[in-house]
N, C-alpha and C positions, 0 to 999 in steps of 0.2 A: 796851508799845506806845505808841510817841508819840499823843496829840491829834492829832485834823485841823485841819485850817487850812480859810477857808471864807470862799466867794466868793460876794458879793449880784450878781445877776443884773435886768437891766433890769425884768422882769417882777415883783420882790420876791419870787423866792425865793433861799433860805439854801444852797450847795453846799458840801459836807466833801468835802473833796479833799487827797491826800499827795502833794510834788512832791520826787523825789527830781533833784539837779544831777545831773550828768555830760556826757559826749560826747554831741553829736546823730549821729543822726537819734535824738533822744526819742522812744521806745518807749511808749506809752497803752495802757490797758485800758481797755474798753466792756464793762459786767456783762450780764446778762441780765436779762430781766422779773422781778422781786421779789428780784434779787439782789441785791449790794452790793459796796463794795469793799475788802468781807474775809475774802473766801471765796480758795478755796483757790490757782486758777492767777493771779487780782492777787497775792497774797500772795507766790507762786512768785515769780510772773517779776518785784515789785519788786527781792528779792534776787537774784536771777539779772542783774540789769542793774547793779544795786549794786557787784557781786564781777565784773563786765567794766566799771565805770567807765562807763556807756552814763544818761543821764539816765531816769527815768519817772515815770509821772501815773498817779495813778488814782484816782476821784472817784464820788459817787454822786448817781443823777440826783434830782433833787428826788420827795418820795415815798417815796426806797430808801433805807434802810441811816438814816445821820446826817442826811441832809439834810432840809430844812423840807419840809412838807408832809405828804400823807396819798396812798398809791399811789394809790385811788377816783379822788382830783382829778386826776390825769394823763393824758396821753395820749403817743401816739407825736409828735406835734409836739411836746410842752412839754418831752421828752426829749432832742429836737434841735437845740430852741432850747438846751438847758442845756450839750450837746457843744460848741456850737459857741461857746459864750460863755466856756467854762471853756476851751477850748482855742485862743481867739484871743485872752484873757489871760492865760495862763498860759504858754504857748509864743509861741515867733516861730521855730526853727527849723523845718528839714524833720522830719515823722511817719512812723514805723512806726506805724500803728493795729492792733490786737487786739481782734476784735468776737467775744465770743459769746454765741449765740440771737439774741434780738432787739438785743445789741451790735454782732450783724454787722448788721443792718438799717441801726443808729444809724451804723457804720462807714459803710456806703453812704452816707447819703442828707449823709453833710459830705463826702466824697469826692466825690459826684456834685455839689455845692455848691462844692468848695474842693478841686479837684483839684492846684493849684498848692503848696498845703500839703503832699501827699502823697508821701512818700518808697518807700512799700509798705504793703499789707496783707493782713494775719492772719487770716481768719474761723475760727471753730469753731461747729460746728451752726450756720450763718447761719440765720437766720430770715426770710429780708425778708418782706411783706406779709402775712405771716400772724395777721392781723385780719381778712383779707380771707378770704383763703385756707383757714388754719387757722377760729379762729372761726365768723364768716359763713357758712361753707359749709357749715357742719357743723351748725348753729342747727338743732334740729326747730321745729318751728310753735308747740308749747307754749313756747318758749325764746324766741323771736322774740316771743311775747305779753308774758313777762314780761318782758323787756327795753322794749319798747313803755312795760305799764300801771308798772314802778317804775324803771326808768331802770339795768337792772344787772341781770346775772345770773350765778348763781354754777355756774364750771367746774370738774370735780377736775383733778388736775396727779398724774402719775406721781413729784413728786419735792421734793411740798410740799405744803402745804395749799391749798387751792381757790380757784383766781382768783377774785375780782369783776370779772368783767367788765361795763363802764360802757357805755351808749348812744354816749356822747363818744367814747369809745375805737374802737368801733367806723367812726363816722363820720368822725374825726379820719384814723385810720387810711389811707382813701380818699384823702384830699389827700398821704399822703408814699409811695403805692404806688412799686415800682422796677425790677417787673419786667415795667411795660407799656408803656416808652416806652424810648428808648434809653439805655443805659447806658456810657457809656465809662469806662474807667478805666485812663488812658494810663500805669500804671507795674507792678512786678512783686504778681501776688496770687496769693496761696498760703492753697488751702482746704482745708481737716479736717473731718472727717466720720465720725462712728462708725457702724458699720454694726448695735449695737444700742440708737441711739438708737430711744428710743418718743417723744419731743416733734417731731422735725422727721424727716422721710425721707430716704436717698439720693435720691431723685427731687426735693427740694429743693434739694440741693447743684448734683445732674446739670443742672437747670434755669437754677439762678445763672451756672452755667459757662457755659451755652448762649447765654444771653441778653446777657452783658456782652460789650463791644467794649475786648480785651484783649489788648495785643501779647507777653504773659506772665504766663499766669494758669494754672495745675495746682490740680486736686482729688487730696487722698490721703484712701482709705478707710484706717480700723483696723479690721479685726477685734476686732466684738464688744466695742467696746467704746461708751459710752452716751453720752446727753445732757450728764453731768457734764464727760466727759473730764479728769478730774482726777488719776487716778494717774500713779505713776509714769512709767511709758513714754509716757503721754499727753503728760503735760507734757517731757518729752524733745521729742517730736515738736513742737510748741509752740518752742521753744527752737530745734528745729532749722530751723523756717519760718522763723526770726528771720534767724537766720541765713543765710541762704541768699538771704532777701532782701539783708543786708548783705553778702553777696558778690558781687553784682550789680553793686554800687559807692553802693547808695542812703545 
């Protein structure tokens, strides 16, 4: 496996990022919260874009994977500052974006930022504001205190080990909400959705649909199939949003 290559960022962090050439619209992947980008469907679909000649990026936000930092220090902003810095240097064509969990948040909030950028996009399990939502809501009182008296508290995860969830995080959270104000996203988006995801709901997806101002936007459920969406047929499906955006003409 080649080295990453690694782009300093205004704010002085370090980002590991692999930029494969080809044909635009350059196809991006966005990981999830404590993902990276070398898990399984970045992995897929660089080769998958590689073997159609189609260009792709996929990079880890500062905190994840290779890049500088420690996840604790982050938030959903510093995440979005790191998208939109890696992918206004790294790219100049039109994007296909690939967001999933909190990648589809990250997708949103440079979409709803840089829609002109935007060729189409990908979500899988979108997450958006679920700092808010997820977290926040869910806080008992004992959780709310400990967060309060040491700045942090610790979540399990059905598919890892146990968030630190940061006071920043939570409040940072608040400023990149996306599904309380209007959303437009003037190009073709195609959402996926496992119906035995345990991290985000169908009722998450059904809501994203709901809420965005979308002249071409479809939700496909899988059966039973989870959070990861990584096997086989998953990543077909993947593959086949790709596509389907690029028949569009994007």
């Amino acid at each position: 496996m080649a080295a990453p290559e690694y782009l300093e960022t205004a704010q002085g962090r370090r980002l590991a990022y692999h930029l494969t050439p080809g044909d635009g619209p350059t196809v991006v992947f966005l990981g999830g919260l404590k993902s990276d980008m070398e898990g399984t469907k970045a992995i897929h679909l660089e080769a998958w874009c590689a073997a159609h000649g189609r260009a792709f990026l996929r990079f880890d936000y500062s905190g994840h994977g290779e890049s500088s930092g420690t996840f604790e220090e982050g938030c959903i902003g510093d995440w979005a500052e790191d998208t939109a810095h890696v992918l206004t240097y790294l790219t100049s064509d039109a994007l296909i974006v690939v967001g999933s969990s909190m990648g589809g948040w990250q997708a949103l909030l440079f979409a709803r930022a840089h829609p002109d950028r935007i060729a189409g996009l990908v979500t899988i399990a979108a997450a958006p504001d679920f700092t808010e939502d997820g977290y926040a809501a869910s806080f008992t009182k004992d959780q709310w205190a400990t967060l309060e008296r040491d700045g942090q508290v610790e979540m399990p995860s059905d598919y890892m080990e146990p968030y630190i969830i940061t006071r920043r995080l939570i409040e940072d959270g608040r400023d990149q909400l996306v599904l309380r104000a209007p959303l437009p996203l003037p190009f073709p988006v195609r959402c996926l959705q496992g119906t035995a995801d345990t991290a985000v709901s169908t009722e998450t997806a059904v809501r994203l649909l709901n809420h965005a101002e979308c002249p071409d936007m479809r939700l496909l459920l899988v059966k039973d199939a989870d959070h990861r969406f990584s096997d086989g047929p998953c990543l077909g499906v993947i593959e086949a949003a790709i596509t389907e955006i690029l028949d569009t003409g994007a």
